[in-house]
C-alpha positions in Angstrom: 103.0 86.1 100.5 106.4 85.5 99.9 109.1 88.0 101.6 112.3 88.5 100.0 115.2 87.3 102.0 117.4 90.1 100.7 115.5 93.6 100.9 115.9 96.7 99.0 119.0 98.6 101.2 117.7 101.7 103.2 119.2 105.1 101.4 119.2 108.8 102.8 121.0 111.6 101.1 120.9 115.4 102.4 122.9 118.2 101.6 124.7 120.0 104.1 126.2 123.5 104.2 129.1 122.7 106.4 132.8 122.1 105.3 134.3 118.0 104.7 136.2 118.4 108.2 133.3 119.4 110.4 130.9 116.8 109.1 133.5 114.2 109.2 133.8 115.4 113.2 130.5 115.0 113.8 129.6 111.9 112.6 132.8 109.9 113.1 133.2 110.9 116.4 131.3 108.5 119.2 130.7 111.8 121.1 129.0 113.9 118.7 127.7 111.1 117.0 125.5 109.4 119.7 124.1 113.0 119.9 121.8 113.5 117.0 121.5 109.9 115.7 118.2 108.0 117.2 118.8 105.2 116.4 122.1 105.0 118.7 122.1 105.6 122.6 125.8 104.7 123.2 128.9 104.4 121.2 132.1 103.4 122.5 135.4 103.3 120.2 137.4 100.4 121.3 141.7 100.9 121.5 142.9 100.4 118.0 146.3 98.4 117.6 149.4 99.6 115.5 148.6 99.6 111.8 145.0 98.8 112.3 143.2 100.5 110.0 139.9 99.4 111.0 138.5 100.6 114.5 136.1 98.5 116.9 132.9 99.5 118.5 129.8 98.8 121.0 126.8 100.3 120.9 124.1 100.3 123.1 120.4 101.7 122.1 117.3 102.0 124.5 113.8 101.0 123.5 112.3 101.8 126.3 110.8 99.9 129.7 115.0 99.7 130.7 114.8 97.3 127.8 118.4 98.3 125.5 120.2 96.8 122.6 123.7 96.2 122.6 125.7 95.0 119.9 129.8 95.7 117.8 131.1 96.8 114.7 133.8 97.9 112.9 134.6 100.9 110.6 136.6 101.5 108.3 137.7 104.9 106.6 138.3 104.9 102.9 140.9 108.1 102.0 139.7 109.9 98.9 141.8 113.0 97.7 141.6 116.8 98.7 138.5 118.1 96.8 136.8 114.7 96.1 134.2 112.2 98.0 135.2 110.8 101.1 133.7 107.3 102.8 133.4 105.3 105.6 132.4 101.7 105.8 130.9 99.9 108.5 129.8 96.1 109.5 127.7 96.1 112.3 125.6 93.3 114.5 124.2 91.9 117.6 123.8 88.4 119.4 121.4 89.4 121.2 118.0 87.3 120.8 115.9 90.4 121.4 117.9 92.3 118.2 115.6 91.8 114.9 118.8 92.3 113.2 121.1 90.0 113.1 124.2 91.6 110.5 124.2 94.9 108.7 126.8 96.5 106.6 126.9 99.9 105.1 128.5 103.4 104.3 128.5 106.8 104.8 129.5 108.8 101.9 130.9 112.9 101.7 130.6 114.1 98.2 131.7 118.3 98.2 129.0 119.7 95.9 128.8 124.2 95.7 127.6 124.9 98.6 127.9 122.1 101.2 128.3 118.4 101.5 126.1 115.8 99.7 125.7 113.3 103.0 124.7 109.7 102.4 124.3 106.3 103.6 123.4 103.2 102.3 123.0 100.3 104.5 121.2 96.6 104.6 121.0 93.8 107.5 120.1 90.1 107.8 117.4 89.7 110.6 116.3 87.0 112.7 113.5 85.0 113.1 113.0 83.7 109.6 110.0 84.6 107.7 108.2 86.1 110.5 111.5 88.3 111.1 111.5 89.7 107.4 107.8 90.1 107.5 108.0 92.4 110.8 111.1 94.0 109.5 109.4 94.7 105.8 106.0 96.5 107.6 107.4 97.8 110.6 110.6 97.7 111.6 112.4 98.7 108.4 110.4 101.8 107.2 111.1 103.1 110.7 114.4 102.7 111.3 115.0 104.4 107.6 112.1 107.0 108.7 114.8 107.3 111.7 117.8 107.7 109.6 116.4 110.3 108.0 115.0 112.1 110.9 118.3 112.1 112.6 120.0 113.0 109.1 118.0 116.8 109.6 118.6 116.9 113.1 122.7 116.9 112.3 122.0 119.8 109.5 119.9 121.8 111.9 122.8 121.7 114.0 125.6 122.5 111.6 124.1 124.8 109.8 121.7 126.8 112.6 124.2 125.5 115.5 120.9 124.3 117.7 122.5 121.5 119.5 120.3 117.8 118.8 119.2 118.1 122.2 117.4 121.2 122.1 116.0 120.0 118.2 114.3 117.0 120.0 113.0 118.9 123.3 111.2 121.5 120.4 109.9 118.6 118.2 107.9 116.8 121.7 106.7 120.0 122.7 105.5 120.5 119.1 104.3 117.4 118.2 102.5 116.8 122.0 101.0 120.7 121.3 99.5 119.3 117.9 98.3 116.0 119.1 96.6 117.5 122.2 94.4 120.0 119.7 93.8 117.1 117.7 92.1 115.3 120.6 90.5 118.5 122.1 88.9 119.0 118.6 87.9 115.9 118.0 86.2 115.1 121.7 84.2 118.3 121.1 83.2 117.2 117.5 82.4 113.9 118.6 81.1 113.5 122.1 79.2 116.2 123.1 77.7 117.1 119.3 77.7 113.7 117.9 77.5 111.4 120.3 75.1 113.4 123.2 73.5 116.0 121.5 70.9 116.5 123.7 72.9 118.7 125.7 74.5 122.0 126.9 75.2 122.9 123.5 72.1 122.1 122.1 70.7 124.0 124.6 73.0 127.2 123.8 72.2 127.0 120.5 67.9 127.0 120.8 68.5 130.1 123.2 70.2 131.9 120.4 67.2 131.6 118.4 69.5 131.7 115.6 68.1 128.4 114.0 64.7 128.0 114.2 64.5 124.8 114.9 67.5 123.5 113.1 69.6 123.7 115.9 70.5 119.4 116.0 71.4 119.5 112.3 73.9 122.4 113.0 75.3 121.4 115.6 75.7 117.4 113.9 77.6 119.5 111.0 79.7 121.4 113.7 80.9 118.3 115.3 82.1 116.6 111.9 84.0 119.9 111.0 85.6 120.5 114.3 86.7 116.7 113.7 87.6 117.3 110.2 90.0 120.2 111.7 91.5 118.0 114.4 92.5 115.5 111.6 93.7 118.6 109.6 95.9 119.7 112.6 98.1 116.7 112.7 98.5 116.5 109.2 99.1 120.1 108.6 101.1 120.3 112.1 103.8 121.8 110.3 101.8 125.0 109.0 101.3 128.2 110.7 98.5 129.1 108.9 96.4 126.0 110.7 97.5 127.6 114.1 96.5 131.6 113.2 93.3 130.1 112.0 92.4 128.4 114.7 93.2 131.1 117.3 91.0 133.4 115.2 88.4 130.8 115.2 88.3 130.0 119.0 88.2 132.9 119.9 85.2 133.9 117.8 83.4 131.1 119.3 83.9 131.4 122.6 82.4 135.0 122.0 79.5 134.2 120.2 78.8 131.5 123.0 79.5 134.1 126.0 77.8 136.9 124.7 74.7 134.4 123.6 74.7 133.2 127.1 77.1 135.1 130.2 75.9 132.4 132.8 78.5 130.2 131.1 81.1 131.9 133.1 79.6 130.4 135.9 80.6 126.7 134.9 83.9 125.1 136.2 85.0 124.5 132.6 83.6 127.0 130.3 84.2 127.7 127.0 86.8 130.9 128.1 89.1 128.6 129.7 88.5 126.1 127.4 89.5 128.1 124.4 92.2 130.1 125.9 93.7 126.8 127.1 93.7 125.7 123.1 94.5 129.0 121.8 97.6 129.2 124.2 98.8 125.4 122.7 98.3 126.6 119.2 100.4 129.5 119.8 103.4 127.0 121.4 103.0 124.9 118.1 103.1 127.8 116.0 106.6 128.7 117.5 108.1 125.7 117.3 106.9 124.2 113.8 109.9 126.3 112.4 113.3 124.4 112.2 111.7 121.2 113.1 113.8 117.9 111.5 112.2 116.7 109.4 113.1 113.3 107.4 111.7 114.7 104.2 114.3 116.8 103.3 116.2 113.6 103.1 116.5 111.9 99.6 115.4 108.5 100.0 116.8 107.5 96.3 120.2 108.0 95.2 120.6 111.1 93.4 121.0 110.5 90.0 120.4 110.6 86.6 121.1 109.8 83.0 122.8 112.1 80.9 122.2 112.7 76.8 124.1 109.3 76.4 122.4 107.2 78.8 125.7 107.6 81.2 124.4 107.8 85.1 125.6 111.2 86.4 125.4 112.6 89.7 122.3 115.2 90.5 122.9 118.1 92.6 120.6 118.9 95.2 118.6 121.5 95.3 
């Protein structure tokens, strides 16, 4: 397979309902800056000489394992006039051997559209390692460091336009996103293990003293345990929707009645199917609080916005 040596540049575009000054603040300033942008840890402005126009930086970003990146750039403003888009341009680029990326060069663009500011950035690097380095970079690395950009893109309108500090944004999105996963896995253990996998169990058991069946509790309970799967899977793909979370309080709490009233010595057991239950319903009510105002990188335009006009001339698109 051969791998391009000079990829397709990484592109996110949001709108923002904040005036030109504030966003400028917040993203040209190493402060605010190193605040809501993942992919940064650290960024340090370096003293500018008399008449420099361009200004130095380091920045530093952790992967984790007290493993961190460092590397220097320089930025550059370009002035636009009052009412019209502003830019910033950046080079970028580290010598350390454990940086994939070797040089990068971009920009950051303000365009006032009603209502806001159209925010982009457009930005491409060199990596190391030769083939193997654009091949990691092309199924890995580069979808999500733009998946990152984007991210981080929402996290700055969130807190522009709700003013919920980045900080508070990403403790909200781990408690979500752990709440979610941690259904998932509940759902899917129960579906799998003690239906699919060991059927000749408890459960089977609680089902035959229903008498509900007559004597089809195995294939029931093989078709609960692929559905209680199915709705794991559905809960981290629809992680975002309340509706997944008021079902499945509704429906937790319907079984753990129907198994209690069916058999009361269950109450008896260390981990019963009260406890249980409550213990899920409780996690999809967390979820459900927090799925609203989560960042989320597909509000980001990942193409730039625009179009052709009756003549064939490319015009900007407004965001919607």
């Amino acid at each position: 397979m051969k791998i391009n040596s000079t990829p397709e540049p990484i592109y996110v575009e949001i709108k923002i309902a904040a005036d030109l000054d504030t966003l400028w603040s917040h993203t040209q300033s190493p402060e605010l800056h190193q605040q809501w942008d993942l992919r940064f840890t650290e960024i340090t402005y370096l003293p500018v000489s008399a008449g420099d126009e361009v200004q130095h930086f380091r920045y530093r970003t952790r992967i984790g394992f007290g493993i961190e990146i460092a590397g220097t750039g320089e930025a550059k403003t370009v002035p636009g006039r009052a009412g019209e888009a502003r830019m910033s341009t950046l080079a970028f680029g580290s010598d350390q051997r454990l940086s994939l990326i070797r040089s990068g060069s971009g920009y950051w663009k303000y365009t006032p559209v009603d209502g806001g500011i159209d925010f982009a950035t457009r930005y491409n690097y060199q990596t190391r390692y030769g083939v193997l380095g654009r091949l990691v970079d092309r199924l890995l690395f580069r979808p999500l460091f733009g998946y990152a950009t984007a991210w981080s893109f929402d996290v700055l309108r969130i807190w522009l336009e709700q003013r919920i500090p980045p900080a508070v944004s990403l403790q909200r999105a781990l408690i979500h996103y752990l709440c979610a996963v941690m259904l998932a896995v509940l759902w899917c253990f129960q579906g799998l293990v003690p239906k699919l996998l060991f059927p000749e169990g408890s459960e089977l058991e609680l089902l035959r003293a229903t008498g509900w069946f007559a004597g089809r509790e195995l294939p029931f309970l093989q078709w609960l345990g692929g559905a209680e799967i199915a709705l794991g899977l559905l809960t981290l793909l629809l992680h975002r929707r309340k509706w997944m979370y008021r079902g499945q309080i509704i429906l937790l709490a319907l079984l753990a009645a129907v198994a209690l009233l069916g058999t009361p010595e269950l109450l008896q057991a260390p981990f019963n199917p009260l406890t249980l239950n409550a213990a899920m319903i409780v996690l999809c009510l967390i979820a459900m609080m927090l799925s609203s105002g989560l960042p989320h990188a597909g509000r980001c335009m990942r193409r730039p916005s625009f179009i052709k006009n009756g003549i064939g001339k490319p015009v900007r698109k407004e965001l919607l």
